[in-house]
C-alpha positions as CSV (number, residue, x, y, z in Angstrom):
1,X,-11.1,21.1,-4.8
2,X,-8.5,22.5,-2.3
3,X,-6.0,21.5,-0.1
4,X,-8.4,22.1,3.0
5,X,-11.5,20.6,1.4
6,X,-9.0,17.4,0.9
7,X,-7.6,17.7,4.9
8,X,-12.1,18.0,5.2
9,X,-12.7,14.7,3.7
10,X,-9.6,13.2,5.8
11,X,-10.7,13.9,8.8
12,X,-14.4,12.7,7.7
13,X,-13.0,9.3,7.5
14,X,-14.8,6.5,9.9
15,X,-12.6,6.2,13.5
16,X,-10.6,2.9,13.0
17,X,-12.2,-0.2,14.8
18,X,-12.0,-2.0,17.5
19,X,-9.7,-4.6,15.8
20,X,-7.5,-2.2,14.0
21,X,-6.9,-0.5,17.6
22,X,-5.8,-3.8,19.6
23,X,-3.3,-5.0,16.5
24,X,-2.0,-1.5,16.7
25,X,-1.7,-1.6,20.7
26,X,0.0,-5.0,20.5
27,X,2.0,-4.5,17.7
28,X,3.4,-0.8,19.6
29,X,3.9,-3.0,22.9
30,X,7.3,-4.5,23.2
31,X,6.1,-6.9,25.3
32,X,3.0,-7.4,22.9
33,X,3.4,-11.9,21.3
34,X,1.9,-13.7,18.0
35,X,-0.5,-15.7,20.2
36,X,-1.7,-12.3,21.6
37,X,-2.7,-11.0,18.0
38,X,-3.7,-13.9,16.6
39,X,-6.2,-13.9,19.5
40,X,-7.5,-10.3,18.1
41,X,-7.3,-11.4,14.3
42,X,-9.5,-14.7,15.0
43,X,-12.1,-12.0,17.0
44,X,-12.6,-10.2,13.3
45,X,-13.8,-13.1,10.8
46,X,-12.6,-10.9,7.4
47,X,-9.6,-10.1,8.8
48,X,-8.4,-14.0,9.7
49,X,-10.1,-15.2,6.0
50,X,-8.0,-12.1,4.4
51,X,-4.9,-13.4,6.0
52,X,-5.2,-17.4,5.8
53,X,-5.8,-16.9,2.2
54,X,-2.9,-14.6,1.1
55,X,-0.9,-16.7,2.8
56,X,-2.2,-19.9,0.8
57,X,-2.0,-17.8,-2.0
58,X,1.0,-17.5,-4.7
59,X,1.5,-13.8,-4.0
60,X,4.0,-14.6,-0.6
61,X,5.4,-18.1,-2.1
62,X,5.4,-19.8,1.1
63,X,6.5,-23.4,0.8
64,X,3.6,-25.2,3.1
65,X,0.0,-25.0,3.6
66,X,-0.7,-22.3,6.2
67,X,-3.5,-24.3,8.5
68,X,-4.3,-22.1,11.4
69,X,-3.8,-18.5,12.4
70,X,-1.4,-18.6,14.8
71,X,1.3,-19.7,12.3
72,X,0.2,-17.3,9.8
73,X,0.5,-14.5,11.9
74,X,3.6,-16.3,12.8
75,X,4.8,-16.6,9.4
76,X,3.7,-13.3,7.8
77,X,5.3,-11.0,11.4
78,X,3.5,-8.3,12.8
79,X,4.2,-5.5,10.7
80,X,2.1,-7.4,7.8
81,X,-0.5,-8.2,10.1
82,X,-1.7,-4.6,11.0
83,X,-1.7,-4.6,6.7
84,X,-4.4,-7.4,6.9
85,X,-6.4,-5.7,9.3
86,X,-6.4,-2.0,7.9
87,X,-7.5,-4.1,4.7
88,X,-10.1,-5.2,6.4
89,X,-10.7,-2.5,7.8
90,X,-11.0,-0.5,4.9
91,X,-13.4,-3.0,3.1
92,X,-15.8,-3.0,6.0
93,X,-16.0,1.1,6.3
94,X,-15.1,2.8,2.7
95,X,-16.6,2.7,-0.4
96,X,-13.4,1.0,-2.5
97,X,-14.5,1.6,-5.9
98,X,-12.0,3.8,-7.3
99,X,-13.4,4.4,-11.0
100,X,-11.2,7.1,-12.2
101,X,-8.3,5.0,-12.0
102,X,-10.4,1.8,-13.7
103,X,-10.5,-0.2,-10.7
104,X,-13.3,-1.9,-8.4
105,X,-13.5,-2.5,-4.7
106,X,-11.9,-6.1,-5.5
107,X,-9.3,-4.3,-7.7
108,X,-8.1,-2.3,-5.4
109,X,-7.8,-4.9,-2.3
110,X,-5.9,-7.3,-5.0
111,X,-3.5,-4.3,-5.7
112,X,-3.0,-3.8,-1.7
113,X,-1.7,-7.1,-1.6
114,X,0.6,-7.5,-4.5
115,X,2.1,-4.3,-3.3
116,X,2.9,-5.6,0.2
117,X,4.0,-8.9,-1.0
118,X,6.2,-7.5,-3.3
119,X,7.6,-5.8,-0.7
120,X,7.7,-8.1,2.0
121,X,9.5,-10.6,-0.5
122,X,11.5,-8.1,-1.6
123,X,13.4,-7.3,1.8
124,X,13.3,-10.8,2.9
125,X,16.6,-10.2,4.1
126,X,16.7,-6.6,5.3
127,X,13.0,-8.0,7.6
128,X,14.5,-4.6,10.0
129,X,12.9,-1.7,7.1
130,X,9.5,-3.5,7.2
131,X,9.2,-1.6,10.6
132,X,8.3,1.3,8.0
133,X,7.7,-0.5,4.9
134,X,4.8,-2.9,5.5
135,X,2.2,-1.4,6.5
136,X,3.1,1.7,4.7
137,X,3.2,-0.2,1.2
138,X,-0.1,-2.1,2.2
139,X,-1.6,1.6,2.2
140,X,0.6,3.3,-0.3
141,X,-2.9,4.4,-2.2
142,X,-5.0,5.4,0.4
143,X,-5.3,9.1,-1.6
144,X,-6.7,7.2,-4.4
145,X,-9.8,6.7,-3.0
146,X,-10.4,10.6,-1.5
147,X,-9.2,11.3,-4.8
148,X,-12.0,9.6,-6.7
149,X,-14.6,10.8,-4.2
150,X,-13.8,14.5,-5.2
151,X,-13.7,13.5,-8.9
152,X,-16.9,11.9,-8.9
153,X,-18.3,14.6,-7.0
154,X,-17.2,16.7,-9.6
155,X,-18.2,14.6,-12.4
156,X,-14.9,14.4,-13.6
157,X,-14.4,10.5,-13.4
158,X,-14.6,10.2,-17.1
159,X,-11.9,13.3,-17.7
160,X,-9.8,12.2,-15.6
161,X,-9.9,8.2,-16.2
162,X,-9.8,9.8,-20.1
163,X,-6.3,11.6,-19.2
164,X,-4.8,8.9,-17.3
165,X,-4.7,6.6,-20.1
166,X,-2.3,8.7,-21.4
167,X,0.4,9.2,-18.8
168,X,3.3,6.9,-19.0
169,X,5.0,7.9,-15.8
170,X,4.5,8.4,-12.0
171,X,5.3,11.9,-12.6
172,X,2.5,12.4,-15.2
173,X,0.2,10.6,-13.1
174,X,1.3,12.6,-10.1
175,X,0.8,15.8,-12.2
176,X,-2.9,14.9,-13.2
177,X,-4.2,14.5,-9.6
178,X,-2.8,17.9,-9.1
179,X,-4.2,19.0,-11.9
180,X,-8.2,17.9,-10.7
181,X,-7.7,18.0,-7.1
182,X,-4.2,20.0,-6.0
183,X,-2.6,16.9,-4.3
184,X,-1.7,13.9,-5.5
185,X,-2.0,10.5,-4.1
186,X,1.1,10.3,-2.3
187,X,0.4,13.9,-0.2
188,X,-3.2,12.6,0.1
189,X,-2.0,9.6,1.4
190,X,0.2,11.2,4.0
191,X,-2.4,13.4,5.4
192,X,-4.7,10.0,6.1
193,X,-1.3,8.9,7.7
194,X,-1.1,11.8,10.2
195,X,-4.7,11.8,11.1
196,X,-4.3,7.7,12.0
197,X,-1.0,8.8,14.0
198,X,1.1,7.2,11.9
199,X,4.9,7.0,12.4
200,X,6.5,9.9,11.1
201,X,8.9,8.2,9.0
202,X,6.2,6.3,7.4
203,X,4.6,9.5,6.9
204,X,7.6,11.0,4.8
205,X,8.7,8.0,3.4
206,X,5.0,8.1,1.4
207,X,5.2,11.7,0.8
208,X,8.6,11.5,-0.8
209,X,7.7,8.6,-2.9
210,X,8.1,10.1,-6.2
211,X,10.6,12.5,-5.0
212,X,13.2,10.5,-2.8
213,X,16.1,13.0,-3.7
214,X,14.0,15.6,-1.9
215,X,13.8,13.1,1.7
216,X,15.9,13.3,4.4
217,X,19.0,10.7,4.2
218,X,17.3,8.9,6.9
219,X,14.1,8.3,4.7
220,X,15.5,8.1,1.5
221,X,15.9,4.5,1.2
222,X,11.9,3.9,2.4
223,X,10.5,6.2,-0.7
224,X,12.9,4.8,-3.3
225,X,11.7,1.2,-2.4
226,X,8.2,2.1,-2.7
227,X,8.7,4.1,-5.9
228,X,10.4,1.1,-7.3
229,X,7.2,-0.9,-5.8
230,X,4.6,1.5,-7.0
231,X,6.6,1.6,-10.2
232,X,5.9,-2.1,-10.5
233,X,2.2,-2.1,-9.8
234,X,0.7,1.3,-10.8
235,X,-2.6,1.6,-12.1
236,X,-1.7,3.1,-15.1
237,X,-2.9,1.2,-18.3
238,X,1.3,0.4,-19.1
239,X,2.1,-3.0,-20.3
240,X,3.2,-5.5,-17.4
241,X,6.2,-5.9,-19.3
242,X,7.3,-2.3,-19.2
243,X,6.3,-2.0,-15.4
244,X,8.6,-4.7,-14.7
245,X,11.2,-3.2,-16.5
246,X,11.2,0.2,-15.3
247,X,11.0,-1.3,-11.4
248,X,14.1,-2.9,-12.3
249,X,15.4,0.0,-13.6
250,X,15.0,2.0,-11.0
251,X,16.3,-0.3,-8.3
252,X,19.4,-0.5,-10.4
253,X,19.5,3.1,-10.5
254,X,19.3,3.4,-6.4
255,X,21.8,0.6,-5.9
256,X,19.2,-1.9,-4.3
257,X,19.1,-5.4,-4.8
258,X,17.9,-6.1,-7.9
259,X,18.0,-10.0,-8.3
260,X,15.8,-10.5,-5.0
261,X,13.4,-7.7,-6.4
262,X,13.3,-9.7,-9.9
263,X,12.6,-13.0,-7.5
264,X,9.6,-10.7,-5.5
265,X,8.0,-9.8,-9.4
266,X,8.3,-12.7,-10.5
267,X,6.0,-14.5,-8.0
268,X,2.9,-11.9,-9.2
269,X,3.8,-9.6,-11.5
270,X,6.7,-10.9,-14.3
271,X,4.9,-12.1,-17.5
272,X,5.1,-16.6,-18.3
């Protein structure tokens, strides 16, 4: 498969929907209010279920029972909102089943979450980089999915799932979708990016994940907190333990605040 079959199957993906394009427009408009999108996310049933129950879930560790709409929206900001809704989005339009890297449509929505709330908990008091860093960690592994398409088209799920039991690293991993398809996730994932007119840092920020010391200064910091993120959470088969520890690890490594990221894993992801 090459790069231009890959930008093909981009720009084959379904036009966003009607509720997807009003968060967007609301969330872009300065002037745009909470009671405005709750308005939109109570229009879309999946999208107001997805968000009442992550926020009564353990994943964001909010102290109260979230009731109604308009205070989750409240609550959660408006950067995680357009998260819920390209969730939502996603599960009512693509086929999530992403069987070369062992996970199910369920799977993959679960890992969406735990990725973002990670995140969001993570910078609970830096609340200015989620500008860039929510949504863009809600949809950090977009590619995974065009990915699988063109290895099941292949007939190369088995192969590939085969060989990524074996990597250890987000290098390796990185490697072995450029081995089977010539881009890896992260590239993937920025092309989807361009074709929704993304921001361009959030763009870059993906695309540098695994290489931040490549970024410009003024993206660095995005792709090193979603390496230490995707780090956490990967889909490679490496035990919880070890994912924990080489988040940390890197965070240390970067200089970023390691004691509120130990706080964000520990409300999903570090072991009883």
């Amino acid at each position: 498969m090459t790069r231009d079959e890959i930008v093909e199957k981009v720009k084959s993906f379904p036009p966003l929907d009607d509720t997807v394009a009003k968060v967007m427009q609301i969330c872009n408009d300065e002037n745009g209010s909470v009671g405005e999108l709750a308005k939109v996310v109570e229009s879309d049933p999946m999208t107001m279920a997805n968000i009442l129950k992550a926020a009564n879930s353990p994943l964001y560790g909010f102290s109260r029972e979230v009731k109604s709409i308009n205070q989750a929206v409240s609550i959660f900001g408006m950067d995680t909102v357009k998260g819920f809704a390209f969730s939502s989005f996603l599960q009512k339009k693509l086929d999530l089943n992403i069987k070369p890297y062992g996970l199910d449509d369920k799977d993959f929505i679960k890992l969406t979450e735990v990725q973002n709330s990670i995140t969001v908990n993570w910078m609970k008091k830096e609340r200015s980089k989620l500008d860039i860093l929510s949504l863009t960690s809600f949809l950090m592994d977009m590619g995974k999915i065009i990915i699988s398409n063109v290895l099941q088209e292949d007939g190369a799920t088995e192969l590939f799932k085969e060989e990524a039991k074996q990597t250890t690293t987000l290098l390796e991993l990185e490697a072995l979708e450029k081995k089977y398809c010539g881009m890896s996730n992260e590239e993937v994932t920025a092309l989807v990016f361009e074709e929704w007119n993304f921001d361009e840092n959030m763009c870059n920020a993906i695309r540098y994940l695994n290489h931040p010391e490549s970024a410009d200064d003024s993206i660095r910091v995005y792709a090193q907190i979603l390496q230490v993120v995707k780090s956490a959470t990967t889909t490679q088969e490496i035990p919880i333990e070890q994912k924990v520890e080489n988040a940390i690890t890197l965070a240390t490594k970067y200089g970023l605040d390691v004691e509120l990221l130990k706080e964000a894993l520990r409300l999903e992801l570090q072991p009883a």
